[in-house]
C-alpha positions in Angstrom: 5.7 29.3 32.2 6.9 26.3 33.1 4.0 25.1 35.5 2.2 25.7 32.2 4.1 23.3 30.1 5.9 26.2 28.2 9.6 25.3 27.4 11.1 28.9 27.9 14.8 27.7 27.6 13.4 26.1 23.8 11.0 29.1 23.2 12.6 32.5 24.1 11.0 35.3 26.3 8.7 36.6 23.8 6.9 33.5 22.9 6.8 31.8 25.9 4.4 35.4 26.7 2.4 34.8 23.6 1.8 31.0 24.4 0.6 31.8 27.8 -1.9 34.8 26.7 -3.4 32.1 24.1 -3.7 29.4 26.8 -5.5 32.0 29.1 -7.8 32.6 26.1 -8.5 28.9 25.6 -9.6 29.0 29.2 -12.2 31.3 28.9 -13.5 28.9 25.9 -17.2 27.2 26.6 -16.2 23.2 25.9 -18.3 23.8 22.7 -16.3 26.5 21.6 -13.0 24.1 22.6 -14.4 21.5 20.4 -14.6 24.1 17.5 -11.0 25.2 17.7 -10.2 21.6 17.6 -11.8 21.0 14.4 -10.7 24.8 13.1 -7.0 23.5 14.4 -7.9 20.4 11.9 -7.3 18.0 15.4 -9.5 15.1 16.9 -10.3 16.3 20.6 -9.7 13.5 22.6 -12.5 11.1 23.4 -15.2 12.4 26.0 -12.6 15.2 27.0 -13.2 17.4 29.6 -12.7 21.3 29.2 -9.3 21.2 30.5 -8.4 18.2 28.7 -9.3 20.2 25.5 -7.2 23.3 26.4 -4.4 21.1 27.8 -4.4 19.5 24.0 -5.3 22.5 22.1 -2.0 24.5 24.1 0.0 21.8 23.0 -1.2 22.1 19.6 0.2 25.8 20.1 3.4 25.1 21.3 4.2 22.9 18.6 3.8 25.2 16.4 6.2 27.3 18.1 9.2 25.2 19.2 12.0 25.0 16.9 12.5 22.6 14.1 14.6 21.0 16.3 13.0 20.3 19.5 9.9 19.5 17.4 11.8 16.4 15.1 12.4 15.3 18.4 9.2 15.2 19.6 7.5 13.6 16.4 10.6 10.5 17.1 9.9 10.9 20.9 5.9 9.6 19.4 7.3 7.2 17.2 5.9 9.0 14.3 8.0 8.4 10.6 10.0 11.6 10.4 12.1 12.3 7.5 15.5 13.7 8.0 14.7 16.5 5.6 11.2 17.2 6.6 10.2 20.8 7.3 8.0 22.4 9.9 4.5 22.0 8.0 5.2 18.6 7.2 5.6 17.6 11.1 2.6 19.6 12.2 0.7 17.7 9.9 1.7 14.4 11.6 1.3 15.1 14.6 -2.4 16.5 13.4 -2.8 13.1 11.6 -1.6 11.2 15.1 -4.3 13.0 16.9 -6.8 11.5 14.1 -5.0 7.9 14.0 -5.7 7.8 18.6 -9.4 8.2 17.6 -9.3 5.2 15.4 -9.7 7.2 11.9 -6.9 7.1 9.9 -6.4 10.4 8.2 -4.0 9.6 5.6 -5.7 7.1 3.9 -9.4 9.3 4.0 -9.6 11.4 0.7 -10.4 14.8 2.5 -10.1 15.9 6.1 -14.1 17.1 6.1 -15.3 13.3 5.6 -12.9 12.4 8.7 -14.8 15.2 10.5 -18.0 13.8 9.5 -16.8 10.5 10.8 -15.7 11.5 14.1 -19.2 13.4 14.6 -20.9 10.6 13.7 -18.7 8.3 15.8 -19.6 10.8 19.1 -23.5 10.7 18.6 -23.6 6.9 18.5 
């Protein structure tokens, strides 16, 4: 797990396994269908990724969503991103969603609604 990126000592037994069986299944992803799960994960795949750039980034996605409130404050400071002391799990996910946006140049908070940002960062690719 470890060699994977997968925090056992944060994560318990039991998700650790679960993490690992959904990175395995990102691996058999096409890039295409990567790309996808980026935009179905409401993340902006990193500029001219490669496939394993895209699972690398989509498993992290995964693991924040399963390391403890904890550990994940810390790692939204560790990113310099403006945490509040009493801000729960969703709201965390969503900045370091809105991060992922902000590294591509489109700044997600200030764009009415994520599909336009999407549009944006299609049209952004083709050019």
């Amino acid at each position: 797990c470890a060699a994977k990126g997968i925090p056992v000592d944060q994560l318990g037994l039991e998700e650790a396994e679960r993490l690992l069986s959904a990175r395995a299944a990102l691996e058999k992803m096409t890039w295409e269908e990567l790309r996808q799960e980026c935009r179905k994960q409401r993340v902006a795949p990193l500029p001219k990724a490669s496939k394993a750039e895209l699972v690398k980034q989509l498993s992290e996605l995964l693991l924040w969503c399963e390391l403890p409130l904890s550990a994940l404050r810390n790692l939204c400071k560790d990113k310099g991103l403006p945490i509040r002391g009493d801000q729960r799990r969703a709201g965390l996910l969503r900045l370091l969603r809105e991060e992922s946006w902000r590294l591509r140049g489109i700044p997600l908070d200030r764009i009415e609604h994520e599909t336009v940002a999407q549009d944006l960062l299609d049209k952004v690719e083709a050019f």
